[in-house]
PADRENSE-458347 format. One record per residue (C-alpha): x, y, z; residue in one letter. Coordinates in Angstrom, 3 decimals, decimal comma, m for minus. Example, Ala and Ser with C-alpha at 12.3 -4.5 7.8 and 13.67 -1.06 7.14 Angstrom:
2
{pt {12,300; m4,500; 7,800}; a}
{pt {13,670; m1,060; 7,140}; s}
//
This chain:
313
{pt {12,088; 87,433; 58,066}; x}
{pt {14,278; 84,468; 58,150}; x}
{pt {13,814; 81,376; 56,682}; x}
{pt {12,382; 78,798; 59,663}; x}
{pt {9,691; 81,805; 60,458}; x}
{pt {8,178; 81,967; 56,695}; x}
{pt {8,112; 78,094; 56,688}; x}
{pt {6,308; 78,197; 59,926}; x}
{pt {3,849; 80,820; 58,916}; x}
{pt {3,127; 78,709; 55,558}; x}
{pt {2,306; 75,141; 57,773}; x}
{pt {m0,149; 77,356; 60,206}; x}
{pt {m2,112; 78,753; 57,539}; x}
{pt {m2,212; 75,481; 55,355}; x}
{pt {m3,219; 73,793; 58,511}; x}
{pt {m6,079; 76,442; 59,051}; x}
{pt {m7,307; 76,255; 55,940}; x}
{pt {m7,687; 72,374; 55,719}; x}
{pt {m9,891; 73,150; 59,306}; x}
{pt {m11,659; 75,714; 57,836}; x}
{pt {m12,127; 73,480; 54,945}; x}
{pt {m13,437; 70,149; 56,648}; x}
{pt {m15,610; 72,477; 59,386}; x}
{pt {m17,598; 74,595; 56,961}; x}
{pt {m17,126; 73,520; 53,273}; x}
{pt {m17,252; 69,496; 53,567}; x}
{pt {m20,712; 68,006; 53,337}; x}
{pt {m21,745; 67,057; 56,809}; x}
{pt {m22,248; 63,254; 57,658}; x}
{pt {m24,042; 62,528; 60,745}; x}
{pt {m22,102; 60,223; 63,599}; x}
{pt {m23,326; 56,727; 62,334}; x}
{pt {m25,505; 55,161; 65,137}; x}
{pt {m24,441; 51,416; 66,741}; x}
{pt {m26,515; 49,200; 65,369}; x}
{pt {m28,938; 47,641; 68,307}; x}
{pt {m28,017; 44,098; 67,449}; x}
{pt {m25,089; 41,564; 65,930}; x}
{pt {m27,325; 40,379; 63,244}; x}
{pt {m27,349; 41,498; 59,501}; x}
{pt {m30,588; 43,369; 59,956}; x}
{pt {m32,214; 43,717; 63,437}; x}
{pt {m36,055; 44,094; 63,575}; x}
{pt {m35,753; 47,636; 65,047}; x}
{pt {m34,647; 49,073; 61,458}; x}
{pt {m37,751; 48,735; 59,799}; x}
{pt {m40,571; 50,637; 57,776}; x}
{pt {m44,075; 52,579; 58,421}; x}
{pt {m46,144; 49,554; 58,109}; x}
{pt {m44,454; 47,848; 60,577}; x}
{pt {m43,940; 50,390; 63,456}; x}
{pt {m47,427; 51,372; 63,146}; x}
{pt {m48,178; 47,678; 64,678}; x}
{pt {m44,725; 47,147; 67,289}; x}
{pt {m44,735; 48,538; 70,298}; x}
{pt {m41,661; 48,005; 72,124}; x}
{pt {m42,993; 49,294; 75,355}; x}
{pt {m45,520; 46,779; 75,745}; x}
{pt {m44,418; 43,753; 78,200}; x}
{pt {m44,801; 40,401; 77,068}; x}
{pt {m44,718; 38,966; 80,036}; x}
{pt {m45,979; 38,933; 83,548}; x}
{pt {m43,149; 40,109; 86,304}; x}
{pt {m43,891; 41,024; 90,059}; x}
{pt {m43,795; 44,347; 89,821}; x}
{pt {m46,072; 44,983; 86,689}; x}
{pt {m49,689; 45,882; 87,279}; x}
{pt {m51,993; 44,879; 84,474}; x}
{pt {m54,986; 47,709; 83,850}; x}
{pt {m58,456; 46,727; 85,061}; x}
{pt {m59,561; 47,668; 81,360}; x}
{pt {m56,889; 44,914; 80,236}; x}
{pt {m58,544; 42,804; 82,797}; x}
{pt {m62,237; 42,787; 81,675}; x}
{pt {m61,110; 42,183; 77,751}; x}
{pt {m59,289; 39,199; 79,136}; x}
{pt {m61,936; 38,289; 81,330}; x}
{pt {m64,755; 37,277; 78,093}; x}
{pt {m62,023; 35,270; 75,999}; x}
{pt {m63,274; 32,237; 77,891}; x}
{pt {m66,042; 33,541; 80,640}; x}
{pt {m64,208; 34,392; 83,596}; x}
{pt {m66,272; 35,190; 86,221}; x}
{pt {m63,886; 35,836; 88,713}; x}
{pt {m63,176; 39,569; 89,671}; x}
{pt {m60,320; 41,614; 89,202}; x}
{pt {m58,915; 41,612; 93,119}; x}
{pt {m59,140; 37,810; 92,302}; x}
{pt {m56,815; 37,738; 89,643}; x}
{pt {m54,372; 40,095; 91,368}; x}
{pt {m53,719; 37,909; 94,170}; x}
{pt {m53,478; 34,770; 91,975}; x}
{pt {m50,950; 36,512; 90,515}; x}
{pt {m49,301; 37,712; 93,441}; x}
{pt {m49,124; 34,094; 94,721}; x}
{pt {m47,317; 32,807; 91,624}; x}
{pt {m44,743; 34,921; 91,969}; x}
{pt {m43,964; 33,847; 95,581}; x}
{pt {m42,812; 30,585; 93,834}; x}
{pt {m41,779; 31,446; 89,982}; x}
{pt {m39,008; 33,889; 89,371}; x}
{pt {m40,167; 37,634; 89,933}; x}
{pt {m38,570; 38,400; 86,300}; x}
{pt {m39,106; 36,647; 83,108}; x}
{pt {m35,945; 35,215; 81,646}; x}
{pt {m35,557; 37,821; 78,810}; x}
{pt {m32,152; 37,467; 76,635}; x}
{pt {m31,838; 41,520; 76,665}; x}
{pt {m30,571; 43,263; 73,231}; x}
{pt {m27,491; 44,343; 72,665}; x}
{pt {m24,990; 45,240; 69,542}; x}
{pt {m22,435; 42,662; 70,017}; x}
{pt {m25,475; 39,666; 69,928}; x}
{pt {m27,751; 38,269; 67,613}; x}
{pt {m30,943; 36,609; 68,834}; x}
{pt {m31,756; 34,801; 66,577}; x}
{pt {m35,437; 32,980; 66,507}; x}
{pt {m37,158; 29,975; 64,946}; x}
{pt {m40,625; 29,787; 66,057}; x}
{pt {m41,943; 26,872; 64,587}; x}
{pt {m45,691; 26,351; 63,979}; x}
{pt {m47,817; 22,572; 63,666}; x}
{pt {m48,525; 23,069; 59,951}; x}
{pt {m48,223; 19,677; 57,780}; x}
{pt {m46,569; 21,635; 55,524}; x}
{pt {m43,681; 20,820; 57,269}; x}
{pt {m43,837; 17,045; 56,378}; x}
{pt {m40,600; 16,319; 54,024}; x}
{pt {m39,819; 20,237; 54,125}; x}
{pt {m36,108; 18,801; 55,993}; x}
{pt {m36,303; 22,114; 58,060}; x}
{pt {m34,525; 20,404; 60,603}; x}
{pt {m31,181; 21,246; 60,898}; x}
{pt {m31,682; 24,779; 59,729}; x}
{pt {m33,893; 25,287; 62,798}; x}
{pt {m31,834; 23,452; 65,345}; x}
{pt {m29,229; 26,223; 63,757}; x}
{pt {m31,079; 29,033; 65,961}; x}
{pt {m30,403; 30,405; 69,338}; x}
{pt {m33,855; 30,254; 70,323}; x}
{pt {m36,511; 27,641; 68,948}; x}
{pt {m40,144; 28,133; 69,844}; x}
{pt {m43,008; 25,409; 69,413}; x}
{pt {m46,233; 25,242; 70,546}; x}
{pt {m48,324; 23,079; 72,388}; x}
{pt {m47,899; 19,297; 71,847}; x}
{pt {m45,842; 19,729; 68,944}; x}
{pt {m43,940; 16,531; 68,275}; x}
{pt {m40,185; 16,265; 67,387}; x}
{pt {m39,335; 12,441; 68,290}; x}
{pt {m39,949; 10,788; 64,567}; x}
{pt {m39,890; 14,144; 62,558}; x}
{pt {m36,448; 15,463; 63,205}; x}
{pt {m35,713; 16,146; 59,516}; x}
{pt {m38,645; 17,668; 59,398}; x}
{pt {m38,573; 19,842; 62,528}; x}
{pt {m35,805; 19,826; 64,607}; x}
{pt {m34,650; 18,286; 67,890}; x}
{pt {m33,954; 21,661; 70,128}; x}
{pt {m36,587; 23,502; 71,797}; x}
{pt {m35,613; 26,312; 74,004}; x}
{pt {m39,459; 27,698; 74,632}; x}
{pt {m42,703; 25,748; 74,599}; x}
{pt {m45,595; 27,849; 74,275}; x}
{pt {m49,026; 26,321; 76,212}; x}
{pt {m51,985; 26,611; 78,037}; x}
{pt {m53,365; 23,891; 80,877}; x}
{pt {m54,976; 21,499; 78,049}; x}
{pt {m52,319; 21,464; 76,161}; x}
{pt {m49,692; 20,907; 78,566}; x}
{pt {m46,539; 18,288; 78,080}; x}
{pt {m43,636; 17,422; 80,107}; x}
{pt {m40,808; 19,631; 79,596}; x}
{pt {m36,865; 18,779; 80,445}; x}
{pt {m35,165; 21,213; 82,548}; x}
{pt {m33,742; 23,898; 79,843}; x}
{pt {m36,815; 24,912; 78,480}; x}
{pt {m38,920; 27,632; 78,938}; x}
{pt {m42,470; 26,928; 80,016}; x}
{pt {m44,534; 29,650; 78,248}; x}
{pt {m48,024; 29,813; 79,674}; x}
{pt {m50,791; 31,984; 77,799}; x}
{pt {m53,112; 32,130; 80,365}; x}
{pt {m57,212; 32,542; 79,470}; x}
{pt {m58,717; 32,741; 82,814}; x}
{pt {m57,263; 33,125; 86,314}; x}
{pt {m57,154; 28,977; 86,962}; x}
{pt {m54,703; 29,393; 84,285}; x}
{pt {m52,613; 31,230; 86,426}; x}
{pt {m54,032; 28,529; 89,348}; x}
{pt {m52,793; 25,532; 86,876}; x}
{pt {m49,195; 26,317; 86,782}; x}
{pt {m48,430; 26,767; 90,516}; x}
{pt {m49,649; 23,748; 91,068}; x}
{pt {m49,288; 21,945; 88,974}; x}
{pt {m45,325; 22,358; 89,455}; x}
{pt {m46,036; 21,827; 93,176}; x}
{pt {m48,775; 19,825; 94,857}; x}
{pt {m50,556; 19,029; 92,236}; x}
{pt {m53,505; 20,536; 90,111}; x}
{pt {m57,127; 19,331; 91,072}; x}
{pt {m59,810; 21,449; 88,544}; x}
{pt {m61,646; 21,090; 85,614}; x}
{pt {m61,786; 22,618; 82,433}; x}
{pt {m63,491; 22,131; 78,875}; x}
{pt {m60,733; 19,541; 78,403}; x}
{pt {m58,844; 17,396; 80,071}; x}
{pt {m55,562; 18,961; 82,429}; x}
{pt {m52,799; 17,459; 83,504}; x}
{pt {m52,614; 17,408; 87,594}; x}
{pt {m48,949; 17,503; 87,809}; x}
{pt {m45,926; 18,606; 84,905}; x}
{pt {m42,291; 18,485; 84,826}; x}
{pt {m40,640; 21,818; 84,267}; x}
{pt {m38,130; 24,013; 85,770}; x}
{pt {m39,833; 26,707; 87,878}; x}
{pt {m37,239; 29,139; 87,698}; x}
{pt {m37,854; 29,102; 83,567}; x}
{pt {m41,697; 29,599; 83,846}; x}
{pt {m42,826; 33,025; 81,534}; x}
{pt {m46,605; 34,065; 81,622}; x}
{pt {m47,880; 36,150; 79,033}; x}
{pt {m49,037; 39,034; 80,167}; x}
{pt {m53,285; 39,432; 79,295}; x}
{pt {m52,644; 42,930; 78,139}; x}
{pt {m49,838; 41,693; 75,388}; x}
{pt {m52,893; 39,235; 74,292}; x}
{pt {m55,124; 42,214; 73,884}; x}
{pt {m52,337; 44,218; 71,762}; x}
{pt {m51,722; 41,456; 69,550}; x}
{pt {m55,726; 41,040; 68,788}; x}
{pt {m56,370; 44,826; 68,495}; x}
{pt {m53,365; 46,004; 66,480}; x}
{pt {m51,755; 43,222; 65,152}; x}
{pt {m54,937; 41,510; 63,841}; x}
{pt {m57,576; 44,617; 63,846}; x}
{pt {m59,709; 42,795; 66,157}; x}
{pt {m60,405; 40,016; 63,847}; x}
{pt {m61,220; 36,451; 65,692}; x}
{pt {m62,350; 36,006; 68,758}; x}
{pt {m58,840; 36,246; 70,268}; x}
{pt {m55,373; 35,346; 68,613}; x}
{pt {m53,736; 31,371; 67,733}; x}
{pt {m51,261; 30,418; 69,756}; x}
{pt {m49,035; 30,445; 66,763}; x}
{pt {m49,872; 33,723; 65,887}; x}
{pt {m49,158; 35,310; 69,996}; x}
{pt {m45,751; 33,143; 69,421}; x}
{pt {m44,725; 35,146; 66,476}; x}
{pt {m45,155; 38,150; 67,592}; x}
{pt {m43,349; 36,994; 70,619}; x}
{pt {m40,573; 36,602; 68,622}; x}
{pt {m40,771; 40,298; 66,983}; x}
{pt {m40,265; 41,551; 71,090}; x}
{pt {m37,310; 39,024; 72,299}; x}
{pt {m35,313; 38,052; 68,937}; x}
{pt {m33,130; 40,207; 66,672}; x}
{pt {m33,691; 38,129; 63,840}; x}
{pt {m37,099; 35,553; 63,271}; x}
{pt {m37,520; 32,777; 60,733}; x}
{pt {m40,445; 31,119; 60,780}; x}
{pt {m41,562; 27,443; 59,815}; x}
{pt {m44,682; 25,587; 60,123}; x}
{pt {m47,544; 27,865; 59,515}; x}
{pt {m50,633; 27,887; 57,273}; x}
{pt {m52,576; 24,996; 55,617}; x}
{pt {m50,613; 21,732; 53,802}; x}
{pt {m50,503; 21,791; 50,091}; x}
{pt {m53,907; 20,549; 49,687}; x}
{pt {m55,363; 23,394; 51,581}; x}
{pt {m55,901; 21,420; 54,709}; x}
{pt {m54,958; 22,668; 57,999}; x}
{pt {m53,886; 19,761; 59,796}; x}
{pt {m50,779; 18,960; 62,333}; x}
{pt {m47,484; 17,491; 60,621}; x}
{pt {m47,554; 14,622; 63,271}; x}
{pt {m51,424; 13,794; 62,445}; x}
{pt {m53,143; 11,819; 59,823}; x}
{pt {m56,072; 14,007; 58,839}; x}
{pt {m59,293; 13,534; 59,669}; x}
{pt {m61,254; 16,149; 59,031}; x}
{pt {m60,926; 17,909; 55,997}; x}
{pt {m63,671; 20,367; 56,628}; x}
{pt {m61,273; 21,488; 59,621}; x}
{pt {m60,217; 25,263; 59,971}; x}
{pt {m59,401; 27,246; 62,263}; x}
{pt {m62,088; 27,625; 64,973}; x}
{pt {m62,340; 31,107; 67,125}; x}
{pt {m59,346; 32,029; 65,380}; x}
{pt {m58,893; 34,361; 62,070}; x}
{pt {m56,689; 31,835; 60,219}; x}
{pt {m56,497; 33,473; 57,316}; x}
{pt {m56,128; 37,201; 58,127}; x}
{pt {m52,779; 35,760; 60,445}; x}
{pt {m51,596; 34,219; 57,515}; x}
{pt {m51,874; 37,305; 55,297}; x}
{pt {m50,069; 39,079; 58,231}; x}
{pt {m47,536; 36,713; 58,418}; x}
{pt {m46,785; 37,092; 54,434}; x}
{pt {m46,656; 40,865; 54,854}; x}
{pt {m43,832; 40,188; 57,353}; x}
{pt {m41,611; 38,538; 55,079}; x}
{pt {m42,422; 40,727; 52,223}; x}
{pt {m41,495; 43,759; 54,419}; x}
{pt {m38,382; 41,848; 55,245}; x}
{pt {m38,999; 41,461; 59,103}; x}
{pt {m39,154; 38,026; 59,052}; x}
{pt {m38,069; 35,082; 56,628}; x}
{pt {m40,985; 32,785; 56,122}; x}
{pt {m40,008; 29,545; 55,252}; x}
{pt {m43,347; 27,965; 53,716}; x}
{pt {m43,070; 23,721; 53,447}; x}
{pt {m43,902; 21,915; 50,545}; x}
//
């Protein structure tokens, strides 16, 4: 056997035994999964205690083509005494969506993006917290309801890319945010085609704006049956129904990658007041709502890691 055939016979069986090697007596590593998101951590990569709660295939929102339960419908129905029937409320909704956007306007995941979140509650433990520029920082900024920023930007932030309200608590909105309605009863769902059109001409408990500025094509509804998740699960069916603040956060847990949250729980003298407010009532809690049990919630979050909770004061 000449010399270029023994040298070829040596490289063939090194070569099979470094396959041989690698295939059966390497330790195996699994392919390593993309991660779902951009971000550091995304809220998908999480423990027991929280995916015992999330359920990703809940919808947040209202679209045209999804049909809330009749079971949904009659929970929703008693939060504030509807007495309107469920073929009612299915072609109110069916005549909003011949003038808002069939879809919501959902930022979808993906792994080369990070959605990042500030949803920023009315606490007045905000007051001289100088928040602001961290949240303006974020991709998207949620507040809630009349929450003030003109006087408290240090405080709070200037940006706001998604208001969160209901009828009597509606303000003006410029034309690149999202109008978030969480709708109680079906002239809820009245209110807002309306009152972006010809103008809005019932009553309620409180006072309602006929007519608000707002960009149509931006308008999100929160689906009834999201409401009822977030009470059941999230909360154990504590409270009459959830905060705003609370249905924002967890909000945030189904559209963002990554939430930090500022703004929520009671001042530093145990007061639960508004930053922009000079307290009245001292005696003041938190109503139909389980203030307390949301807050413990919202500490488990950030001791789980899910969310950062930045606290004021």
């Amino acid at each position: 056997m000449n010399s270029k055939v023994r040298v070829l016979l040596f490289v063939l069986s090194v070569t099979g035994m470094c396959v041989f090697w690698r295939a059966y007596l390497l330790p195996y590593s699994p392919p390593q999964l993309e991660s779902p998101c951009a971000c550091e951590r995304c809220l998908s990569e999480k423990d027991q205690w929280f995916t015992q709660r999330f359920n990703k295939f809940v919808e947040p929102f209202l679209s045209a083509n999804y049909s809330l339960s009749e079971d949904a419908f009659n929970w929703w129905k008693h939060l504030q005494t509807e007495r309107r029937n469920f073929t009612t409320y299915r072609k109110t909704v069916n005549r909003m969506f011949q003038m808002l956007s069939p879809k919501p306007d959902v930022v979808e995941p993906s792994p080369d993006r990070c959605r990042s979140c500030a949803v920023v509650g009315n606490s007045g433990n905000l007051r001289r917290s100088h928040y602001g520029p961290l949240i303006d920082f974020h991709d998207i900024i949620i507040r809630m309801n009349t929450a003030h920023t003109k006087g408290y930007e240090a405080d709070v932030g200037t940006r706001t890319t998604h208001r969160i309200m209901y009828p009597e608590s509606a303000v003006d909105l410029d034309s690149t945010t999202h109008l978030v309605l969480v709708p109680f009863k079906i002239q809820d769902i009245e209110w807002v085609t309306k009152a972006l059109t010809t103008g809005f001409t019932g009553k309620s408990y409180m006072p309602v704006k006929s007519k608000i500025k707002a960009n149509k094509d931006l308008v999100m509804v929160v689906n009834p049956a999201f409401m009822r998740y977030v009470h059941d699960i999230w909360l154990g069916k504590k409270g009459r129904y959830p905060s705003t603040g609370f249905m924002a956060l967890i909000l945030a847990l189904h559209i963002c990658d990554e939430v930090n949250v500022f703004g929520y729980g009671a001042d530093s003298e145990g007061n639960w007041s508004h930053y922009w407010e000079k307290l009245g009532n001292r005696h003041l809690k938190t109503g139909v709502h389980p203030g307390n049990h949301e807050y413990g919630i919202i500490e488990e979050l950030a001791a789980q890691q899910i969310v950062t909770f930045y606290r004021g004061w």
